[in-house]
C-alpha positions as CSV (number, residue, x, y, z in Angstrom):
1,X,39.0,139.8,-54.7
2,X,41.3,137.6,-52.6
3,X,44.1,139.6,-50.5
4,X,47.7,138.0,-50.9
5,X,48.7,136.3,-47.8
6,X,51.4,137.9,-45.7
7,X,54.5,136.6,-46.9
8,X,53.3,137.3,-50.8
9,X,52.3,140.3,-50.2
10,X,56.0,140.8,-48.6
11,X,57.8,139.8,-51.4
12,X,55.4,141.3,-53.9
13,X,56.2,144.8,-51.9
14,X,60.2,143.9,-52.2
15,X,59.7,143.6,-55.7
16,X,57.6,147.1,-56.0
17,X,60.7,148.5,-53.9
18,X,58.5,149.1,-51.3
19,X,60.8,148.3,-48.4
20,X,59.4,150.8,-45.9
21,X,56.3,148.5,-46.2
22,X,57.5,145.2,-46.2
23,X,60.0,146.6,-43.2
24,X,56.8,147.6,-41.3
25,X,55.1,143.6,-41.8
26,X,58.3,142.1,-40.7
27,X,58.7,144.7,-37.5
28,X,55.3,143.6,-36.5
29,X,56.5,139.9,-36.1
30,X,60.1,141.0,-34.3
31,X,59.1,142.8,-31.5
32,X,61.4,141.2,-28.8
33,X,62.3,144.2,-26.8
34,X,58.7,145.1,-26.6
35,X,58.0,141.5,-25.8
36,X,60.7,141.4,-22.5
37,X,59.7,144.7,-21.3
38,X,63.0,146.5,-21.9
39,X,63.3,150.4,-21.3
40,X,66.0,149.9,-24.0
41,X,63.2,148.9,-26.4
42,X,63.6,151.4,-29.8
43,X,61.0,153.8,-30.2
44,X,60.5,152.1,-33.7
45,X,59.4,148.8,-32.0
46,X,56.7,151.0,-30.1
47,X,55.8,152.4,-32.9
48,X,55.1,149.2,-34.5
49,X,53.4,147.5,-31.7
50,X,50.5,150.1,-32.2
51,X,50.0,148.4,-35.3
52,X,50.5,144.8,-34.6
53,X,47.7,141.9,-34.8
54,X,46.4,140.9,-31.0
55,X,49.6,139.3,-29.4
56,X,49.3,138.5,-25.4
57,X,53.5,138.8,-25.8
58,X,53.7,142.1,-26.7
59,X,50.1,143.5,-24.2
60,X,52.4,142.1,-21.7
61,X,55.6,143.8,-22.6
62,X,53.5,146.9,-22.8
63,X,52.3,146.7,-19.1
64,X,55.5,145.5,-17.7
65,X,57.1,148.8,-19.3
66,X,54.7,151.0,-17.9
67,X,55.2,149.2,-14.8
68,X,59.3,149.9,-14.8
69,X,58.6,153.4,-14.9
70,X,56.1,153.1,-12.0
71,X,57.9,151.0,-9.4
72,X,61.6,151.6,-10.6
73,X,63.6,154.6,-11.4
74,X,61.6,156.9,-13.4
75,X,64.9,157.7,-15.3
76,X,65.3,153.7,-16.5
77,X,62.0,154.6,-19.2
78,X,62.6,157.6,-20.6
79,X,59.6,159.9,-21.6
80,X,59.8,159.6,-25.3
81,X,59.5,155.8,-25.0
82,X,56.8,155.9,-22.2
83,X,54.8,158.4,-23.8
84,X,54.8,155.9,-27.3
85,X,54.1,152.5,-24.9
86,X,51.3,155.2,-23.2
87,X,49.5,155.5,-27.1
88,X,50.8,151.7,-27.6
89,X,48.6,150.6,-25.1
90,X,45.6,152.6,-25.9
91,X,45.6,152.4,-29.7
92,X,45.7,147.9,-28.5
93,X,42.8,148.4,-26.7
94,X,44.1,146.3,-23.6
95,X,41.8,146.5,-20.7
96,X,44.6,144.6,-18.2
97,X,46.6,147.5,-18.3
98,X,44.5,149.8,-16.2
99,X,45.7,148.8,-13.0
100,X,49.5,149.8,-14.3
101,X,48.2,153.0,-15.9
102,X,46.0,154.5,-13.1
103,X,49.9,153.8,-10.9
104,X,51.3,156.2,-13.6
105,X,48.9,158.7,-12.8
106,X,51.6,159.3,-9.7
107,X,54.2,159.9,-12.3
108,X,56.8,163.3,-11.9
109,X,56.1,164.3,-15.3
110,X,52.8,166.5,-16.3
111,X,53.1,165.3,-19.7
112,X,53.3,161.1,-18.9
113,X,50.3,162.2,-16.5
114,X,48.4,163.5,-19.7
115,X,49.1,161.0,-22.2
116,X,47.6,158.0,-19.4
117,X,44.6,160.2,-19.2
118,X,44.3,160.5,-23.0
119,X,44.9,156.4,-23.1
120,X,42.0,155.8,-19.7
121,X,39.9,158.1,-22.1
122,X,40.4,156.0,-26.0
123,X,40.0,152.8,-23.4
124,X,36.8,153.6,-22.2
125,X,37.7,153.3,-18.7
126,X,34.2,154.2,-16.4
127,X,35.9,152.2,-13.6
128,X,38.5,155.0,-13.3
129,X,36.4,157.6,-12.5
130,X,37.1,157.8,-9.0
131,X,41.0,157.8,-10.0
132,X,40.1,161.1,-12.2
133,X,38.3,162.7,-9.9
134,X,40.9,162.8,-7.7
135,X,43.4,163.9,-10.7
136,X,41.1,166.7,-11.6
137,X,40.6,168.0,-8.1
138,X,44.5,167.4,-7.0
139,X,47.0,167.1,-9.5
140,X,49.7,169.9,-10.0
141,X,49.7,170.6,-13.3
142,X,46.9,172.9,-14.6
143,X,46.8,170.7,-18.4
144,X,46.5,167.5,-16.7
145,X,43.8,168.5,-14.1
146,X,41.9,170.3,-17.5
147,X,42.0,166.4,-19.4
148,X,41.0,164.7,-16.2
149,X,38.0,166.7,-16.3
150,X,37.8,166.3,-20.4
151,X,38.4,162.9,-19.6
152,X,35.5,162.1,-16.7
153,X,33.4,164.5,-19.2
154,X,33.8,162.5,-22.3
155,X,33.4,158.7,-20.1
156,X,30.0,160.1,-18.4
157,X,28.8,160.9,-22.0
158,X,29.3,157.8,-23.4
159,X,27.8,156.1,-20.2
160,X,25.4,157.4,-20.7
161,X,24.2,157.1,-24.3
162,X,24.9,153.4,-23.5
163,X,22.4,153.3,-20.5
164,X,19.8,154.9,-23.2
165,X,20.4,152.8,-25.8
166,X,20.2,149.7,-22.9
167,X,17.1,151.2,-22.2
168,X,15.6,151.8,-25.7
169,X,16.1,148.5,-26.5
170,X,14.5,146.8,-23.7
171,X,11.1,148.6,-24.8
């Protein structure tokens, strides 16, 4: 069975009266605020950049967001929108951004702290571990210190059932 390209599939979901649906294929493609890396950008666009096809534009975006919060006024990206750029970023799979979210690690609020840990964890980060050690031995908060060590816990695992399956296969 052959899927409907995009734009027939749009108009076949107008006609259904699905407009939440064909909204959600358009919002992919008209991510502007995402793409400039505005702490204005709607929470909706966030949303929908979880979503969105591999687009060097809106990994971008995401990075320079996190990195307003980081080296500007931590009021100019409020939490609701950095904590949505924070699963934005980890649900894309973008490896550039570690360098912007181990910075956020620094960040005032426990719960910004926790959602970069969660994203470091979904991204697989090993190279991090030193960063987590040091959030799991230091930070202030009690929930974030508990991920970090979740966090180094759940990287070591997976290191290492990669190192044995290396192994395995060279026999």
């Amino acid at each position: 069975m052959r899927l409907p390209s995009m734009p027939s599939f749009a108009v076949f979901a107008r006609i259904l009266g699905m407009t939440g649906i064909s909204f959600a294929l358009s919002a992919c493609c008209d991510l502007q605020a995402v793409r400039a890396g505005s702490p204005e950008a709607p929470v909706s666009e966030l949303e929908a950049a979880v979503t969105c096809p591999p687009d060097e534009g809106i990994d971008q975006g995401l990075i320079q967001l996190m990195r307003v919060r980081t080296h500007g006024d931590v009021r100019s990206l409020d939490e609701v929108r950095m904590l949505q750029t924070l699963h934005a970023v980890a649900r894309r799979g973008d490896a550039d951004a570690l360098s912007a979210l181990e910075d956020l690690l620094r960040d005032p609020s426990p719960d910004v702290r926790i959602g970069v840990l969660e994203a470091l964890d979904r991204l697989g980060a090993v190279g991090s571990l030193p960063v987590l050690r040091e959030v799991a031995l230091n930070d202030p908060s009690p929930r974030a210190r508990e991920m970090a060590y979740h966090v180094i816990s759940s990287l070591t695992e997976r290191r290492v059932r990669y190192l044995d399956a290396r192994s395995i296969r060279k026999r």
